[in-house]
N, C-alpha and C positions, 0 to 999 in steps of 0.2 A: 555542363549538365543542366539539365531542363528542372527549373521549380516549379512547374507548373501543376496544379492540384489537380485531384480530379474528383467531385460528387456523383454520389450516386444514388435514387431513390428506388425503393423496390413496394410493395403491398405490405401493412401490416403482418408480423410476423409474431403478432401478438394478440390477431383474430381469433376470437373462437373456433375449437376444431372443424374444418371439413370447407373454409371460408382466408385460410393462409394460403399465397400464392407468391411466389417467386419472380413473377415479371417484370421486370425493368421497366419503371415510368421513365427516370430520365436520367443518360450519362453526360454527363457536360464539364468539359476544362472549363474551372473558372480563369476566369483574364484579371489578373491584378489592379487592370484599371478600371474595372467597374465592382470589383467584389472585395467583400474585406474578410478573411478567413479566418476563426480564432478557436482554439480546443483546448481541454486541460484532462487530464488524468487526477485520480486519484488513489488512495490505497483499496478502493473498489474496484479501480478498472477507468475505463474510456467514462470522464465525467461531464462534460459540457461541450456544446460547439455551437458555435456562433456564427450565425454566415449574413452580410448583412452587402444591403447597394453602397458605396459608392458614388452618393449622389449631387449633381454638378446645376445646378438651376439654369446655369446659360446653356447646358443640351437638352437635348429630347429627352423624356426618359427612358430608360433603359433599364430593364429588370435582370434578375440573376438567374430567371428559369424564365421558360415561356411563358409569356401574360395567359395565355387560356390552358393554364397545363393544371389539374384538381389532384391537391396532397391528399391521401387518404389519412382518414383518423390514425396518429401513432405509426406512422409511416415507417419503412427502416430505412435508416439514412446513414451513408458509408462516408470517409473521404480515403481516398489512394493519392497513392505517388510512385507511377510506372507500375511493377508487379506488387506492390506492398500497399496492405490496409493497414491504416494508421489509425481510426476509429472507426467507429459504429455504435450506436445507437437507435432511439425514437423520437422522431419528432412532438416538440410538447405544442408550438408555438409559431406558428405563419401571420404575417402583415406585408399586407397590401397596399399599393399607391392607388395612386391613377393609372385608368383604364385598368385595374384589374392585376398589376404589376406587380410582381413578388417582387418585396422589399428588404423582407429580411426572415431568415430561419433560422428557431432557435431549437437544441436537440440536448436530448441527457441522457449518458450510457445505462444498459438495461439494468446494472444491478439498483440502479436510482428504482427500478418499479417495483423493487421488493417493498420499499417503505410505505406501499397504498396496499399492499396483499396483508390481509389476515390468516393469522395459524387459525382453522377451527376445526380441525377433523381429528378422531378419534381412530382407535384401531392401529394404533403405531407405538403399542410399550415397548416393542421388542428394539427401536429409534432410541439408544443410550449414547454414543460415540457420535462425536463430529463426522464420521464419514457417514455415517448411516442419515443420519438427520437431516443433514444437507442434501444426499441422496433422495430422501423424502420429501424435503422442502422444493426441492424442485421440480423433481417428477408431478407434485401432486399439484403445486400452485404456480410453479414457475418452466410449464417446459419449454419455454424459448430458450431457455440457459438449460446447458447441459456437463456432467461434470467432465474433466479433461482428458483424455485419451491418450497424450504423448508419455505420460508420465511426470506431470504435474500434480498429482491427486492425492495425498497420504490420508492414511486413516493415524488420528492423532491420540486415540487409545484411552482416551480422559471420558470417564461418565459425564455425565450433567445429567442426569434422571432420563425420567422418558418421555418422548415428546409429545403425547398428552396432554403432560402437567405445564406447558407452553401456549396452551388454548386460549386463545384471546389477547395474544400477542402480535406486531407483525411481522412478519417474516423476517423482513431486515433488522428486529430489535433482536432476534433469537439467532440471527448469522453472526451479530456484533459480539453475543454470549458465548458463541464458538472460535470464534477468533479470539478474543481477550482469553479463553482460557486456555489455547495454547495448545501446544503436544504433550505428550507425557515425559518430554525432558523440560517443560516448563518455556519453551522456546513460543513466541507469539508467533501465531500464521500469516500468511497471505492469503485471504479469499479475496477474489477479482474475478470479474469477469474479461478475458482479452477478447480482442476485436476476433467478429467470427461468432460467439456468444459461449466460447469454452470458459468455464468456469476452475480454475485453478486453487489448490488449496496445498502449501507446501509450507514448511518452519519459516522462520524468517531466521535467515541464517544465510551470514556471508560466505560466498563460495571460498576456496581454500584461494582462487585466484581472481581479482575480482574485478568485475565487468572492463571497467576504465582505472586509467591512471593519466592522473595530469599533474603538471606541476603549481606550487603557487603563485598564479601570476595573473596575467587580465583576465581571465574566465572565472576567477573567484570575485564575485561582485558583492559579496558579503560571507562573513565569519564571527562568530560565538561560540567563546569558551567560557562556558560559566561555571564557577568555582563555587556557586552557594549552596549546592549540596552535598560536596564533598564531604568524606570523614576519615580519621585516624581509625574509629573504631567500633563495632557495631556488635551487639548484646541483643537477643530475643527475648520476651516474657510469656511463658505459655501456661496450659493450665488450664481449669476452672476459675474463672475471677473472685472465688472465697479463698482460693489459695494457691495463689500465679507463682511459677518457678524461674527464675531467671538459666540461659544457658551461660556459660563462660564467655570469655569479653573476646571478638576476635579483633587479631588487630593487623591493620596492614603496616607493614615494616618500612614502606615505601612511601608511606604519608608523610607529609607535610602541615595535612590540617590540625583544627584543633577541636574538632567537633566529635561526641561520644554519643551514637546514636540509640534508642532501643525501639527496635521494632517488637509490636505485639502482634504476636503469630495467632491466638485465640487457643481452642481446645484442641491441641493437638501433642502429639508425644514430643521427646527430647529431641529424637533425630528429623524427626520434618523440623522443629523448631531451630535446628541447627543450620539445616538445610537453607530455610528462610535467611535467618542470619548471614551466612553465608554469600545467598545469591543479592543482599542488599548490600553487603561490602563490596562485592565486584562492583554493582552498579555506582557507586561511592568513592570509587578506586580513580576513578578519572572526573575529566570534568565532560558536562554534558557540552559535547560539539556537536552543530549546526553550522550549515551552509547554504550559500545560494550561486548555483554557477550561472555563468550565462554563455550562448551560443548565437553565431549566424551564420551570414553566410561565406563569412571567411574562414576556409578549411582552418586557418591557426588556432581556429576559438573550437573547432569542436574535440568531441573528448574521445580520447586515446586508445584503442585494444592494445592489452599485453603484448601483443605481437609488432603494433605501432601502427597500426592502420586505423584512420581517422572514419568516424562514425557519423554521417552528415545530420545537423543542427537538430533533425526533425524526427529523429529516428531514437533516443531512448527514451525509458519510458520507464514508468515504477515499478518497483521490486531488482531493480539494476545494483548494481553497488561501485562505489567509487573510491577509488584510494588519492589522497589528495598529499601528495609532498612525502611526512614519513608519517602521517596520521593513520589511525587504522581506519578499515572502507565502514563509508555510510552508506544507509540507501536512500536510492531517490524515492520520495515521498511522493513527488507534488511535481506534474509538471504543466507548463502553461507555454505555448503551442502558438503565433503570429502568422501566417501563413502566409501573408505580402509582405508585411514588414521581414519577410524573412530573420525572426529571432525568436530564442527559446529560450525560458527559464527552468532550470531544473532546483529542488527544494532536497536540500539531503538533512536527513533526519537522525534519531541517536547509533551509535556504534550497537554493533552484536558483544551480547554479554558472555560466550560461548565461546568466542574466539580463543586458540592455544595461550595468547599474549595474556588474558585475564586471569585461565586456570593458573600460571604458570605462576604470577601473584599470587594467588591463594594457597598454593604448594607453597611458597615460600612462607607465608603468613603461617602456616603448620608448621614448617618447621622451626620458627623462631620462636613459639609457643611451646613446641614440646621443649627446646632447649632451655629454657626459665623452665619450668617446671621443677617442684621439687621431690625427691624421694620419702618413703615414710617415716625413713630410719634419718633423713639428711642429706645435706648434699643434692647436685645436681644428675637429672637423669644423662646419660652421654648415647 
């Protein structure tokens, strides 16, 4: 099979209205011997790329695009492989040799241009819910991103005021607000933008079956399990702080530590405070795993479909999840992209708190509590 990349340059697509155009400046296989190809994702989406000469002083030189070929301001810049786009973004950054030579280009995926756009515009109270907001923030200041159409989209049901009272923020500080707050089952999102400029917004939340499955062996290039946050037991304090309530002490039956946690939930009743409590012990329950796989271009290193069909080197990407040995699936965070050196690094980040395995803890943690428990009269409740 062919590694051969492919770029692609089109007209800004971030032009003022009536001044976007669609033309193809320039389709070109890079040659691995003159180009050096590098990309990474992030929990935004397609985040940098790198494309740079290859350059040998005993040759002529030789550029990686035509010497007389002119980038337009913020250009949109692709790479493929065969029918599949693998990134997209704008160019920030072109250098030039001699005679005019392109030397090297450097690009950052579009949700990177929310963090120069200011929120200022009024007229949006009715913008309270992540979907609405986002839908706003786009439309109004970012319509090169659009929200996603397959069924990646959720509306996550959490107020956060109105977007208004955001005025003088930048867009990307007010998408971060949306995301950290989550769904209304408390689950942290995915907003990204994937290649294409569809913007996705969905729980983060491991599938019931999940993406890859590898075993422990060469493609784990690093593993942490860190044990300093763990706890046997975890208590909320809520309240007004002239007179804070503590809730009851939960305790996991299945600990090992020795650490007694309290979380302060602020002004809020017994049962959100419970709830708190609650979702700190799952997180508590285990220890925090991280990993770092690695991939090339030897089918044995890349990572697995449940069905057992190998997913070549260059091809996953964040928001994936991986189950590794008998661990529960992380997702990939972070990945970073070689395109000659043919090697990828993938970044997997903490477990889902949500998953059957942690409720299943917590039911048990209930019921070893109700069973201490005592009657009013004496004796234990049964």
């Amino acid at each position: 099979m062919s590694e051969r990349f492919v770029l692609r340059i089109t007209e800004s697509v971030m032009a003022p209205q009536g001044q976007t155009a669609a033309d193809v400046i320039v389709e070109q296989v890079l040659n691995p011997a003159v180009t050096a190809l590098r990309w990474s994702w992030d929990q935004a989406g397609p985040a940098a790329l790198d494309v740079s000469l290859r350059r040998d002083q005993r040759r002529p030189v030789v550029g990686i695009l035509p010497a007389d070929m002119a980038i337009p301001e913020h250009a949109h810049i692709e790479v493929w492989h065969g029918a599949t786009i693998l990134w997209d973004g704008y160019v920030l950054t072109e250098e030039r040799g001699q005679g005019g030579v392109i030397t090297r280009i450097a690009a950052v995926g579009y949700m990177q241009s929310l963090a120069d756009i200011e929120w200022d515009y009024t007229g949006f109270a009715s913008a309270t819910t992540g979907d609405l907001m986002m839908r706003r923030l786009l439309d109004q200041r970012a319509p090169w991103l659009r929200p996603d159409t397959s069924g990646r989209w959720i509306d996550p049901l959490v107020t956060l005021g109105t977007l208004d009272s955001y005025n003088g923020q930048m867009v990307a500080q007010i998408v971060d607000i949306i995301r950290n707050a989550g769904d209304i089952a408390r689950n942290q999102l995915w907003i990204m933008a994937r290649p294409g400029r569809s913007v996705v917004m969905e729980p983060r939340l491991a599938p019931l079956e999940p993406h890859y499955r590898i075993a422990f062996d060469h493609r784990v290039q690093a593993w942490t399990a860190d044990y300093s946050q763990t706890a046997r037991a975890v208590k909320a304090r809520y309240g007004p702080s002239s007179s804070p309530a503590s809730t009851a002490l939960a305790v996991n039956p299945d600990s090992e530590s020795f650490r007694v946690v309290t979380v302060q939930a602020g002004e809020v009743g017994v049962d959100a405070a419970n709830a708190m409590r609650d979702a700190e012990l799952a997180r508590r329950a285990a220890p925090i795993v991280k990993g770092t796989l690695g991939a090339n271009a030897d089918p044995r290193t890349w990572p697995t479909l449940s069905g057992g069909q190998s997913v070549p080197w260059w091809q996953p990407v964040v928001g994936e999840w991986v189950a590794v040995a008998g661990y529960d699936p992380l997702p990939i965070v972070a990945v970073t992209i070689d395109g000659m050196a043919q090697t990828a690094t993938y970044e997997l980040g903490e477990r889902d708190l949500s998953l059957t395995w942690n409720r299943g803890r917590l039911a048990r943690q209930a019921a070893v509590q109700f069973r201490t428990q005592t009657a009013p009269m004496g004796g234990r409740l049964r």
